[in-house]
N, C-alpha and C positions, 0 to 999 in steps of 0.2 A: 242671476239677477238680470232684468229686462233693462234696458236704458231706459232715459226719462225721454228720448227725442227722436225722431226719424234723422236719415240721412241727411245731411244740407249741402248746397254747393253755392258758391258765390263769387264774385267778377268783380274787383274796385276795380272802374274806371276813371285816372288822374291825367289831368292838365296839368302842363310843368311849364312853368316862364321864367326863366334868368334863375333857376335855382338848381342844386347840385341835391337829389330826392338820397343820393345814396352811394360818399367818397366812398373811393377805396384808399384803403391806405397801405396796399404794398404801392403804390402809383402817387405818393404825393394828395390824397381824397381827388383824384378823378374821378368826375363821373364815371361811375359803372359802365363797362358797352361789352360788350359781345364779341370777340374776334373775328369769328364768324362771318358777322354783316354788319356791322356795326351798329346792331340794338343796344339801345340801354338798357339797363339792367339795376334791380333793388332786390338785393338780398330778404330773403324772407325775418331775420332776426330783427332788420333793421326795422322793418313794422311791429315786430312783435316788442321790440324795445321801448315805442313809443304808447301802447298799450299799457306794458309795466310800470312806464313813469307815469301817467295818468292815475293807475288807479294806486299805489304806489303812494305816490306825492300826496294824493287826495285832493285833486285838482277838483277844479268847479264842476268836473263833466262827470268826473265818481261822485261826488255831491250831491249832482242834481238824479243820477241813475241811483243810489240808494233810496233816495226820496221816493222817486217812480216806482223804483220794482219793488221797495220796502226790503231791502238786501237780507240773508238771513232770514226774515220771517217765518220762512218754512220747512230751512234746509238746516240752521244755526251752522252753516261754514261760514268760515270767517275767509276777508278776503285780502288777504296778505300776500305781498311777491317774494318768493323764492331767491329769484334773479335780480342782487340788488346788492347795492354794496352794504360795506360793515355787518353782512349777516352772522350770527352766533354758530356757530356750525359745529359746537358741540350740543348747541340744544336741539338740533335739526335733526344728528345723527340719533339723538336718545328718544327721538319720537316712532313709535309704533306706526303702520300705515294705517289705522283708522284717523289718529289724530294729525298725522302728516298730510293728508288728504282734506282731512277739514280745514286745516290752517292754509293751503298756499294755492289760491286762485290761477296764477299762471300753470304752476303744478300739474293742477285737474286738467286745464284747458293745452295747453303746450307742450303739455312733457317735463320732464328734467332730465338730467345727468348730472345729479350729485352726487350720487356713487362713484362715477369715472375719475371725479374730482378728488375722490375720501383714499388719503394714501394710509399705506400699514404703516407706517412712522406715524402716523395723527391718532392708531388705536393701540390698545391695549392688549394683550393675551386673549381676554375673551371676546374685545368686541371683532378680533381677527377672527374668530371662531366663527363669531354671527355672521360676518363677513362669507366665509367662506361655505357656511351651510344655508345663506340665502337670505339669511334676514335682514338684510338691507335692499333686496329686491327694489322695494317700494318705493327708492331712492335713485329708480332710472327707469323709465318709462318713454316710448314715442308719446306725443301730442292725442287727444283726441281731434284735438282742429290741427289741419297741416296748411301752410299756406307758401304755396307757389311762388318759383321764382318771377317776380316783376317786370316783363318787357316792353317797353317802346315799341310803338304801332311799321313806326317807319325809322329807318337812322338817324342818329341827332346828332346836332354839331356841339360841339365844346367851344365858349368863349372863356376866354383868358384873360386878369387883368389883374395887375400891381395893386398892392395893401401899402397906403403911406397912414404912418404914423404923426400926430402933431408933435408929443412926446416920444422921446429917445428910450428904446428898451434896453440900449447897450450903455454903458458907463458913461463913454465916451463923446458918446452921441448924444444930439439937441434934436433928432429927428428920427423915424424909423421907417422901416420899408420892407414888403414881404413881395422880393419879385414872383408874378404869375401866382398866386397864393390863391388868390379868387378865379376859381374854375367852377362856371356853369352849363347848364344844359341850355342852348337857346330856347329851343322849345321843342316840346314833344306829349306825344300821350301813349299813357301807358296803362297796361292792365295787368291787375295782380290776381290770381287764382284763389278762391280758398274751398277749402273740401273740409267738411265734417262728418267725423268716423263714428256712430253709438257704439259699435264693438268695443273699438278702444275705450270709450266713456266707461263700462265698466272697471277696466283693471284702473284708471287713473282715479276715477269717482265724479268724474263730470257730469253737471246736473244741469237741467233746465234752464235754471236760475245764470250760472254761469252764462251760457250760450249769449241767455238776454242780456244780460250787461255787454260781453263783447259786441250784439249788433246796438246798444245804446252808445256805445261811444265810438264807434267806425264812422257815421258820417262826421263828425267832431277831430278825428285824431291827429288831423295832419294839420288844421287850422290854429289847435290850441296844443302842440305842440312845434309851431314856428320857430326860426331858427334865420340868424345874417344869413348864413348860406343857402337857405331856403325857404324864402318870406312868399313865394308865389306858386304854392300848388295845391290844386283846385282838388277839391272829387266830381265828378260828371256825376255819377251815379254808383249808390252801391248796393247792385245786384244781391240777392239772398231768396231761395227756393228751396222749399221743406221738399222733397220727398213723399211720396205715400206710404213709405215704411222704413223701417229700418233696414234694408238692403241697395235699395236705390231703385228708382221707377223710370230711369229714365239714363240713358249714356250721358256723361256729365262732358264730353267733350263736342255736343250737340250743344249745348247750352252757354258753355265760352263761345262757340263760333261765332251764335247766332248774335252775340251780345258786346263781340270785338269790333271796337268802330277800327273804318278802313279807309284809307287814302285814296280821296277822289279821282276816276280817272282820265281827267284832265291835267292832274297834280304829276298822277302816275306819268305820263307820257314827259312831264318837263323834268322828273327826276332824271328817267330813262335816258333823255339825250343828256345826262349833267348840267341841266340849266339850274336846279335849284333844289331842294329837298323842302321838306312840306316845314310852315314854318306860321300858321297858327291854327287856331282851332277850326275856323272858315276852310282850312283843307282836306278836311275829315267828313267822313258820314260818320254819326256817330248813334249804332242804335238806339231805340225805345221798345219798349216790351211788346209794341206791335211786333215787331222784326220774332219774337219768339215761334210767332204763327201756331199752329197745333200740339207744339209742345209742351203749351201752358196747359196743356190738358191731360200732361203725364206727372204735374207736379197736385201738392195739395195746394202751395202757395208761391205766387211768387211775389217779391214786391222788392220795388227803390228804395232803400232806407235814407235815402236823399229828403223823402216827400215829406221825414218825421220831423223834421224841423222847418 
């Protein structure tokens, strides 16, 4: 079976002001950084989370993309998260992969690993059987969309700062206090990679339809999913390039370069002597699809999904 889509490749690029895009929590929710060199860093789940809860929840931004794409009209998948609490997972495991496939949007588009999750204590004599001769296959899958680790253009500093409470969380207490609790990023920009596979679209069942709702709520996702610890982060631009086929027309790592904003070198020479690291967006060149130059001539499309709203 042919996929519904060519190749895709695509590049968020995010502005971060006083906000933490992506704790970690062996570290207290530190910002993410790199040992390395000290980039920051956001976890690929950590966007794919925000995705789930959107459409999930049934947020205004799923709301308003049923309406647009007319969801279902054409494909009747339903679009329901896998990846979500309180799921039934004896009715999950008792689904066949046509109808497994139709029920869970993340699924099609992400992948699962609910098999890895499904212990022989949770099955029966025969469903160890099925287990074991494959028929829960369908129940672990790579993504058809993969999406890259998130790095910081240049290293960021972490500010630190005490959580007082007006009320007491302790018994005893008339007041409260979470020393160094609020850890954020001062500022920084960063870019997230995403690559979409047709191959893989077969065995998961990802359709067209899908794809378009993910780039419907990508300029949207970080906005109306806001959070105390991270009320200020922007999207610049989110890059998205069809392919002229299903194999790929063009090296996808020519197309991040050309579209990674970079630290002015001015900026560069004051980090170099340790005067300062870059420390708003006025430090950066920050591509535009001019900068792609004759590469735009290897794709069918390219476009800002910035420009949709």
């Amino acid at each position: 079976m042919k996929a519904e889509f060519n190749r895709h490749v695509g590049l968020l690029v995010l502005d971060v002001t006083m906000s933490n895009p992506n704790g970690d929590p062996d570290m207290e929710s530190e910002p993410r950084t790199r040992e390395l060199d000290g980039l920051g860093m956001i976890s690929p789940v950590s966007l794919k989370r925000k995705f789930r809860d959107l459409v999930g929840e049934e947020s205004e931004v799923f709301n308003a993309a049923k309406e647009k794409l007319n969801l279902g009209s054409s494909t009747k998948n339903s679009f329901r998260i896998l990846e979500e609490r309180g799921r039934d997972r004896d009715e999950i495991k008792s689904m066949n992969k046509e109808l497994f496939q139709k029920m869970f949007w993340d699924a099609r588009l992400f992948g699962n690993t609910f098999l890895e999750s499904l212990k022989d204590s949770e099955l029966d004599a025969e469903q160890k059987e099925k287990k074991k001769a494959g028929g829960y296959n369908h129940l672990i899958n790579t993504g058809a969309m993969q999406i890259g680790v998130g790095l910081s253009v240049a290293p960021i500093d972490v500010v630190r700062m005490t959580n007082t409470n007006k009320s007491g969380v302790e018994a005893d207490k008339d007041r409260g206090m979470a020393p160094l609790a609020f850890r954020v990023v001062q500022h920084g920009i960063y870019t997230i990679p995403i690559f979409v596979n047709p191959s893989i679209a077969q065995k998961t069942g990802a359709t067209a339809e899908d794809l378009e709702l993910f780039k419907f709520i990508l300029p949207y996702v970080y906005q109306h999913t806001a959070s105390a610890i991270r009320p200020q982060i922007s999207i610049l631009h989110a890059w998205f390039a069809e392919h002229k086929n299903a194999l790929g027309s063009c090296p996808e790592h020519l197309f991040i370069k050309a579209l990674t904003p970079k630290v002015k070198e001015e900026i560069k020479e004051k980090v170099k002597n340790g005067v300062s690291k870059p420390s708003s967006m006025e430090d950066y060149y920050i591509p535009s699809k001019s900068d792609l130059g004759d590469l735009m001539n290897r794709f069918n499309k390219v476009e800002d999904l910035m420009e949709n709203i």
